[in-house]
C-alpha positions in Angstrom: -2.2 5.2 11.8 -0.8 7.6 14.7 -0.1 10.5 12.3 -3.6 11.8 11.6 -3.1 15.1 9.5 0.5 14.8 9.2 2.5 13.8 6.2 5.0 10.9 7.6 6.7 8.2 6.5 5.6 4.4 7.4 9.2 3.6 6.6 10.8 5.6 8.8 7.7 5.0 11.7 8.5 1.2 11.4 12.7 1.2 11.3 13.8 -2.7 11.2 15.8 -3.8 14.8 18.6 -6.1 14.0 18.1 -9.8 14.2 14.2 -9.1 14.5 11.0 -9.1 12.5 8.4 -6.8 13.8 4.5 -6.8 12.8 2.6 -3.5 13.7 -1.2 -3.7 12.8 -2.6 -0.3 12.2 -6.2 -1.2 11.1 -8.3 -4.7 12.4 -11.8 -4.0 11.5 -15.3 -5.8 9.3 -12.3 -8.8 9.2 -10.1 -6.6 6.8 -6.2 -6.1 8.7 -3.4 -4.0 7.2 0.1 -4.8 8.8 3.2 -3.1 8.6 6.2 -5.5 8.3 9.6 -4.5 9.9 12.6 -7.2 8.8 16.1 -6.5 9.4 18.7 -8.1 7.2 19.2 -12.1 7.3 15.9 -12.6 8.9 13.0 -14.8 8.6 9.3 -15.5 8.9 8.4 -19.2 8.9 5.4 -20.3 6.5 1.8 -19.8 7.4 -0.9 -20.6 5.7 -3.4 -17.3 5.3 -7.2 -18.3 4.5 -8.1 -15.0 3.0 -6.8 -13.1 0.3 -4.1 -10.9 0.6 -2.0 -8.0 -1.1 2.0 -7.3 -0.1 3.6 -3.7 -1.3 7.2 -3.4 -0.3 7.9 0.3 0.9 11.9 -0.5 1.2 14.3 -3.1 0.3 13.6 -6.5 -1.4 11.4 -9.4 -0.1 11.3 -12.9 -0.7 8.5 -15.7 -0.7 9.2 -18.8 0.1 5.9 -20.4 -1.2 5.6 -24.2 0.4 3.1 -25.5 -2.2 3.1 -23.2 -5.3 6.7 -23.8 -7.3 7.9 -19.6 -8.1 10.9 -19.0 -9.9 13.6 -16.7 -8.8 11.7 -13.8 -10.4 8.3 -14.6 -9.0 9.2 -14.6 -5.7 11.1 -12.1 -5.2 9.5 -8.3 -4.6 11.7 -5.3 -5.0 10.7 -1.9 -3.6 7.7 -0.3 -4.9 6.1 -3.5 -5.9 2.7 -5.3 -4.6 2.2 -9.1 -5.1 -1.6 -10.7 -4.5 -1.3 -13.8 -2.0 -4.5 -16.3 -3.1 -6.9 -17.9 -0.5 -5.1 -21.0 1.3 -1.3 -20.4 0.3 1.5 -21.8 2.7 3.8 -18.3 2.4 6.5 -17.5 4.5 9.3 -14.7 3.8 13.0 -13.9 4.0 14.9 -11.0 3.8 19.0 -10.1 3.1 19.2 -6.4 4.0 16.2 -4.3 5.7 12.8 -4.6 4.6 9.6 -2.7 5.2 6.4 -4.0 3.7 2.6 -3.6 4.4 0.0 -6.6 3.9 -3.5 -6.0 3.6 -5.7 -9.0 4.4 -9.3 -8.8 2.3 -12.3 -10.7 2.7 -13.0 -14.3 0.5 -15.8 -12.5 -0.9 -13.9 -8.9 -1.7 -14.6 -7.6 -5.1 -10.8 -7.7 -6.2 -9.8 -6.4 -10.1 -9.3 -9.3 -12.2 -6.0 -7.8 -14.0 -4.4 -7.3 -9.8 -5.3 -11.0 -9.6 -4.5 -12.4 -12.8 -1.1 -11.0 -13.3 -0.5 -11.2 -9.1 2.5 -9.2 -9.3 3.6 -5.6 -10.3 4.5 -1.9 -9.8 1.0 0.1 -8.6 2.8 3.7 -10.2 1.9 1.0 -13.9 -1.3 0.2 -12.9 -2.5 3.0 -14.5 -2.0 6.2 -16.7 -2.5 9.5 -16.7 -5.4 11.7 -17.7 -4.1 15.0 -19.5 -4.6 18.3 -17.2 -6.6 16.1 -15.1 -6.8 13.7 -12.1 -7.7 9.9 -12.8 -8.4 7.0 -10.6 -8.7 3.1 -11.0 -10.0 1.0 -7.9 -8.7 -2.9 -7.1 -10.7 -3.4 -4.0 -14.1 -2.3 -4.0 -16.1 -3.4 -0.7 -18.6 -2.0 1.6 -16.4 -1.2 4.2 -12.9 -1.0 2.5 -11.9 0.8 -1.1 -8.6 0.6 -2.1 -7.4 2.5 -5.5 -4.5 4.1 -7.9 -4.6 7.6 -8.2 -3.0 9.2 -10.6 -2.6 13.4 -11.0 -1.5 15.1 -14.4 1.2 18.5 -14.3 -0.4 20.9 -12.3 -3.7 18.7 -11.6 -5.6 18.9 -8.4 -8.0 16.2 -6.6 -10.5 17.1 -3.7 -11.1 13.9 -1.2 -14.4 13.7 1.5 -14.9 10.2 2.3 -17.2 8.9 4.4 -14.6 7.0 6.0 -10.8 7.7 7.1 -8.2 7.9 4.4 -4.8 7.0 4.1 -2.7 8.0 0.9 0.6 7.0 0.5 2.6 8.9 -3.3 3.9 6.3 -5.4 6.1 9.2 -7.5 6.4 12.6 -8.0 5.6 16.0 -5.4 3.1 17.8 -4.8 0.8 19.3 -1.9 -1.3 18.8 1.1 -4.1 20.9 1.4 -5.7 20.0 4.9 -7.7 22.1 7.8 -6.0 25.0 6.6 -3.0 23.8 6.5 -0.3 23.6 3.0 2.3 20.6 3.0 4.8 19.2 0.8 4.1 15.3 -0.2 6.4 13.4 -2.3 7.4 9.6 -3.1 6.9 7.0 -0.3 5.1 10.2 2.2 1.7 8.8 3.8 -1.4 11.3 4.8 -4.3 10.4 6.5 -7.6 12.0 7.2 -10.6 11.1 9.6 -13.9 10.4 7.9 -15.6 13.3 6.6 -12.5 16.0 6.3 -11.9 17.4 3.2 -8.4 17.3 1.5 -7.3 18.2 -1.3 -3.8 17.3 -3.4 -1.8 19.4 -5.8 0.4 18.0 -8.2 3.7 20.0 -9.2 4.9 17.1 -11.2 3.1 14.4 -12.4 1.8 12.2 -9.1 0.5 8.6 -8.7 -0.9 7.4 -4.8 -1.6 4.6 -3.4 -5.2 5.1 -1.3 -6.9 3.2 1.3 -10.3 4.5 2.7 -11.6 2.4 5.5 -15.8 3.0 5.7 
């Protein structure tokens, strides 16, 4: 990402352009690739087949699947905003939009160390892939590889968390409002905001409400 230390919004950094679909890869690295996916309404992307595993979260608007080889129903295949779906090895997938649509995929190794619930139930809201600890922050990893972690966090009223990875970060708040607290530096951060840190750089997040983030550290 462009905005290091600056709380933005990948939504509003990756505005659909009418009659096109737009792919903007903001990390390519150890074979691990996170795209951000720009539809405008009525559009289309014709089925590929992807040889790695794969995780979709839709930041705005509603995406379908067309899946070539795997029958979904209606409700299967279709991703509303704030919702992740995990793409298995070898699918034929393609995907089609009726209004704007902004969506991320993260491309994982064959061999990533993925949770089994993510890939059993393949399809869900990441703010209910965990709960809160009382007074307290509490975090739940799905990805857990050498050189990419991926995880839930989730902050209780009036909880803090300290982060110092060794490796950049990029948080993204599922719900609720809180803080930034970065190179001395105090900023608001609330649903669908992003934050990212350079390796090493401490940051720390205050919850005013009760919080839940999305976080990517890339080592």
């Amino acid at each position: 990402m462009k905005e290091i230390g600056t709380v933005y919004s990948i939504v509003e950094n990756n505005l659909p352009m009418k009659k096109s679909a737009i792919l903007n890869t903001v990390y390519e690295n150890y074979g691990y690739v996170l795209t951000v996916y720009s539809m405008a309404e009525n559009t289309t992307i014709s089925p590929e087949r992807l040889t790695h595993p794969a995780i979709y979260f839709v930041l705005e608007g509603d995406l379908h699947i067309d899946s070539k080889e795997v029958k979904m129903t209606p409700e299967e295949s279709q991703l509303r905003t704030l919702q992740y779906i995990f793409r298995p090895v070898n699918s034929l997938w393609g995907f089609q939009v009726d209004k704007d649509c902004v969506f991320t995929e993260l491309i994982l190794l064959n061999t990533s160390k993925i949770d089994e619930t993510l890939c059993r139930e393949k399809k869900g809201f990441f703010a209910g892939y965990i709960s809160f600890k009382q007074h307290d922050s509490y975090v739940k990893r799905f990805v857990d590889d050498i050189h990419l972690k991926a995880d839930i966090v989730s902050l209780d009223f009036n909880a803090s968390i300290v982060m110092k990875e060794k490796g950049a970060v990029l948080i993204t708040c599922l719900e609720g409002t809180g803080e930034i607290l970065h190179d001395g530096k105090q900023m608001a951060f609330g649903k669908l905001d992003s934050f990212e840190v350079p390796s090493d750089e401490p940051l720390t997040i205050n919850a005013k409400e009760r919080m839940k983030l999305l976080r990517i550290m890339y080592l």
